[in-house]
VEXNURO-801375 format. One line per 3 residues: number of its first residue (from 1); their letters; for each residue x, y, z of N, C-alpha, C. Coordinates in nm, 3 decimals. Example, Ala and Ser with C-alpha at 12.3 -4.5 7.8 and 13.67 -1.06 7.14 Angstrom:
# VEXNURO-801375
1> as> 1.319:-0.569:0.780:1.230:-0.450:0.780:1.320:-0.330:0.780; 1.285:-0.225:0.708:1.367:-0.106:0.714:1.290:0.003:0.787 $
//
This chain:
# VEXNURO-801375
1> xxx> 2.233:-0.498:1.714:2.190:-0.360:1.714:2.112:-0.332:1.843; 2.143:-0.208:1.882:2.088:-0.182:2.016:1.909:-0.169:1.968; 1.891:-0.089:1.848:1.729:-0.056:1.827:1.769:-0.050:1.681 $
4> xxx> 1.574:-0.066:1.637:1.603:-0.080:1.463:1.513:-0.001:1.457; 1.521:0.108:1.348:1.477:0.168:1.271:1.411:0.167:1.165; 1.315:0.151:1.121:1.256:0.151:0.977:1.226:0.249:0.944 $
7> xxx> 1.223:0.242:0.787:1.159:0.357:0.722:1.103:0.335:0.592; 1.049:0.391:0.533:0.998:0.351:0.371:0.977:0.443:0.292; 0.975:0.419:0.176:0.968:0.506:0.104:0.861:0.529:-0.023 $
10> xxx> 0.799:0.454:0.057:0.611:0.469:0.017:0.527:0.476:0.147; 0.379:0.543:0.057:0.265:0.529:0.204:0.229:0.352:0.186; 0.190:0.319:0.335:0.165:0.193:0.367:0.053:0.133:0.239 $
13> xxx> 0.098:-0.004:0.170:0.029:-0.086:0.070:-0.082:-0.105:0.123; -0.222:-0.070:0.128:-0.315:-0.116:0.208:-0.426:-0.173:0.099; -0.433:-0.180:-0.042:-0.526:-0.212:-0.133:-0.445:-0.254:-0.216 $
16> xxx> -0.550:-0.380:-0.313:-0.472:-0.457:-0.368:-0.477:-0.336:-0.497; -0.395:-0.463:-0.625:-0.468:-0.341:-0.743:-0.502:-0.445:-0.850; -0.648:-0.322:-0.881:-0.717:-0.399:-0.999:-0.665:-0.376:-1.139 $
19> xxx> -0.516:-0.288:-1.167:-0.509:-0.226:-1.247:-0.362:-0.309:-1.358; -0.373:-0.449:-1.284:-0.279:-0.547:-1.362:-0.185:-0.565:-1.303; -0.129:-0.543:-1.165:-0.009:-0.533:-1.101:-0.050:-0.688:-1.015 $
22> xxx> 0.057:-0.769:-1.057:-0.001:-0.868:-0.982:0.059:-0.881:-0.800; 0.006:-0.895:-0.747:0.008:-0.821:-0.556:-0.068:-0.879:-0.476; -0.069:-0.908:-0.358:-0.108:-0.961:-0.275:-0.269:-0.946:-0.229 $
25> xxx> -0.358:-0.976:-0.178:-0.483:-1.041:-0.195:-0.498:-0.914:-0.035; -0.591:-0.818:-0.002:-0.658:-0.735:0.097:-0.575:-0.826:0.184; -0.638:-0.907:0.207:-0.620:-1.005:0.366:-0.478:-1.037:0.368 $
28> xxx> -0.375:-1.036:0.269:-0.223:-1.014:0.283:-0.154:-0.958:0.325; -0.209:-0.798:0.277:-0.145:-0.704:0.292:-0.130:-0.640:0.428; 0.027:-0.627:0.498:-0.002:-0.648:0.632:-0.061:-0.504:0.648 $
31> xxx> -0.044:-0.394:0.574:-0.089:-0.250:0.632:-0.252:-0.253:0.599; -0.271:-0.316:0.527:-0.467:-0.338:0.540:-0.521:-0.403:0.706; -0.422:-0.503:0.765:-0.484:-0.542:0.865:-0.403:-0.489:1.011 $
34> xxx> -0.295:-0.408:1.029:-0.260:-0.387:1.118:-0.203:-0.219:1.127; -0.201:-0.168:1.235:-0.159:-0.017:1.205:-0.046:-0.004:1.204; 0.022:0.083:1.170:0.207:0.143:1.158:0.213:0.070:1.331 $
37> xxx> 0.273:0.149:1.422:0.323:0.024:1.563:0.283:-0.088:1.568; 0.158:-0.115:1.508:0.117:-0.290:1.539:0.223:-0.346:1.416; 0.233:-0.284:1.335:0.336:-0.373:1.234:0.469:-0.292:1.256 $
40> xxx> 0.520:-0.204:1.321:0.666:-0.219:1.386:0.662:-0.306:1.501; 0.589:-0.327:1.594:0.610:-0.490:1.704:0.620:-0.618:1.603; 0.525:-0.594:1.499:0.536:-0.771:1.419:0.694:-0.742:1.421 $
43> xxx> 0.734:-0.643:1.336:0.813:-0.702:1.192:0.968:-0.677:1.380; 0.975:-0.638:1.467:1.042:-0.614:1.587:1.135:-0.510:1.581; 1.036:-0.414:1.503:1.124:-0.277:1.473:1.091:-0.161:1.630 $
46> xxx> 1.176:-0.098:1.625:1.172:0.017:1.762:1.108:0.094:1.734; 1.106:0.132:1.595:1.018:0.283:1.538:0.952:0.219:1.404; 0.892:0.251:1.332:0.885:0.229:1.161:0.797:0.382:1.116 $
49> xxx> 0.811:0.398:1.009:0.772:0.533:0.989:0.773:0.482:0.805; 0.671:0.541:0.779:0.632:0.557:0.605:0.607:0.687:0.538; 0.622:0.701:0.412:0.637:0.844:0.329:0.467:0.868:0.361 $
52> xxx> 0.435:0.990:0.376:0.262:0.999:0.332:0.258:1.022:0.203; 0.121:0.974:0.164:0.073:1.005:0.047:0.084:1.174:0.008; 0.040:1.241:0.133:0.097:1.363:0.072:0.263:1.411:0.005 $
55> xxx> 0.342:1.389:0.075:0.466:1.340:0.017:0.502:1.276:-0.119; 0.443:1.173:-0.058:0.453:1.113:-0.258:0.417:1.201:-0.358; 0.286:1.247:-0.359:0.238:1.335:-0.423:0.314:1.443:-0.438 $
58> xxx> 0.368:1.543:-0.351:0.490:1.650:-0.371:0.568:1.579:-0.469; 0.643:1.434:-0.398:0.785:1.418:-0.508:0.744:1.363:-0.649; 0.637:1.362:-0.635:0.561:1.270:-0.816:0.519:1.342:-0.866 $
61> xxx> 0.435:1.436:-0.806:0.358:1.507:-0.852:0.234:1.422:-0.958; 0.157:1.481:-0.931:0.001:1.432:-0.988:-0.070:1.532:-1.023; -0.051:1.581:-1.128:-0.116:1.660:-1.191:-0.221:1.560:-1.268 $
64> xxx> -0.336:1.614:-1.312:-0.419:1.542:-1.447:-0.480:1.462:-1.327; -0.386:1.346:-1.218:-0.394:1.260:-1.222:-0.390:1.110:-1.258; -0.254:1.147:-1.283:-0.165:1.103:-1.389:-0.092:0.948:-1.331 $
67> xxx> -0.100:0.939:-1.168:-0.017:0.863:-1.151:-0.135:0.775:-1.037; -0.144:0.643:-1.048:-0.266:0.569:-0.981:-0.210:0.575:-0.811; -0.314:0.604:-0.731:-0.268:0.581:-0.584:-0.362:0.499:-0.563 $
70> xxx> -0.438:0.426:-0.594:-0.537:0.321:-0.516:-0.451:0.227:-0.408; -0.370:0.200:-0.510:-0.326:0.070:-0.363:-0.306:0.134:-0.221; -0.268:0.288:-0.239:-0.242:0.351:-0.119:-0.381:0.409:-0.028 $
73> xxx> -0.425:0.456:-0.124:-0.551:0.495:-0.056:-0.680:0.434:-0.102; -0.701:0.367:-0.187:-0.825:0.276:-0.193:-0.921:0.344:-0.281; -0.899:0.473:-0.305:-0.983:0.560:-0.473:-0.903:0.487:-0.622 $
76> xxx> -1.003:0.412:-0.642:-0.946:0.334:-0.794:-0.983:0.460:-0.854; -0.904:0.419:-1.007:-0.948:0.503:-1.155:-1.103:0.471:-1.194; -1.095:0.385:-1.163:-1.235:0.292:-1.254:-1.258:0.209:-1.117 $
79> xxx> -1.417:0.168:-1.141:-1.455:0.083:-1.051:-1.469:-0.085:-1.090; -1.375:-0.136:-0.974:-1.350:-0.307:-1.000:-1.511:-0.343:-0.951; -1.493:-0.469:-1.023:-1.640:-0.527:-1.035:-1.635:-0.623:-0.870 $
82> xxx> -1.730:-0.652:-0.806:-1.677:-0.687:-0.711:-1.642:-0.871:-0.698; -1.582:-0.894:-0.572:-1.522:-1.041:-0.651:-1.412:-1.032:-0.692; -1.387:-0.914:-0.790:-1.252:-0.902:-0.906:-1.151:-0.876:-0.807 $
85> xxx> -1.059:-1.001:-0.805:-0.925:-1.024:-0.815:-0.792:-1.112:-0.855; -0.683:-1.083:-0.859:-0.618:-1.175:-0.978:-0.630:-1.280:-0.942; -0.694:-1.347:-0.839:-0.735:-1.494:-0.919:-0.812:-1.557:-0.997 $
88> xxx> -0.914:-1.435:-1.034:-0.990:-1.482:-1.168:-0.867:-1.495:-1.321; -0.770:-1.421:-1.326:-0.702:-1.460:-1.444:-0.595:-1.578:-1.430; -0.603:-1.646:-1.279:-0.515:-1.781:-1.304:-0.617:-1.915:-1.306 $
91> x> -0.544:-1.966:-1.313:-0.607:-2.108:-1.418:-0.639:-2.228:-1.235 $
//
C-alpha cells in the first residue's frame, strides 16, 4: 500500500474500567500514554482518526445517562476506591 489509513469507531480508550469490564491496566492503554499522531507513527499509519465522544453520543444517544463513557473520558458513575483495579479480583 502506498499509505494507510486508519479509522475507528470509538473515541480513543484512555481509562481503564472499574465497572467489571475486564481491560487493560492506565499504563497499557496506548491512548492514555500517547496522542492520536504519536500513536499513528507507532502503529505506522499515514493518518489515524477516531469517532469523538461527541459523536458517539449523537449515535447512542445518552439520555438519563444511560450509557457509561468513563473509559473514554475518565467521569466514572461512582467513585473507584483508589488502588482499585482488576487485579485485586485475581488470585
Amino acid at each position: 500500500a502506498a499509505e494507510v489509513h486508519r479509522r475507528v469507531c470509538s473515541p480513543p480508550i484512555r481509562h481503564p474500567c472499574f465497572m467489571g469490564v475486564d481491560m487493560a491496566t492506565k499504563q497499557e492503554l496506548i491512548a492514555h500514554r500517547m496522542s492520536v499522531p504519536e500513536i499513528a507513527r507507532n502503529i505506522g499509519a499515514d493518518s489515524l482518526g477516531y469517532l469523538s465522544l461527541a459523536g458517539l453520543q449523537d449515535v447512542v444517544g445518552c439520555g438519563n445517562n444511560r450509557h457509561c463513557q468513563a473509559c473514554f473520558s475518565g467521569d466514572y458513575p461512582v467513585a473507584a476506591l483508589s488502588g482499585t483495579g482488576k487485579e485485586m479480583f485475581e488470585p
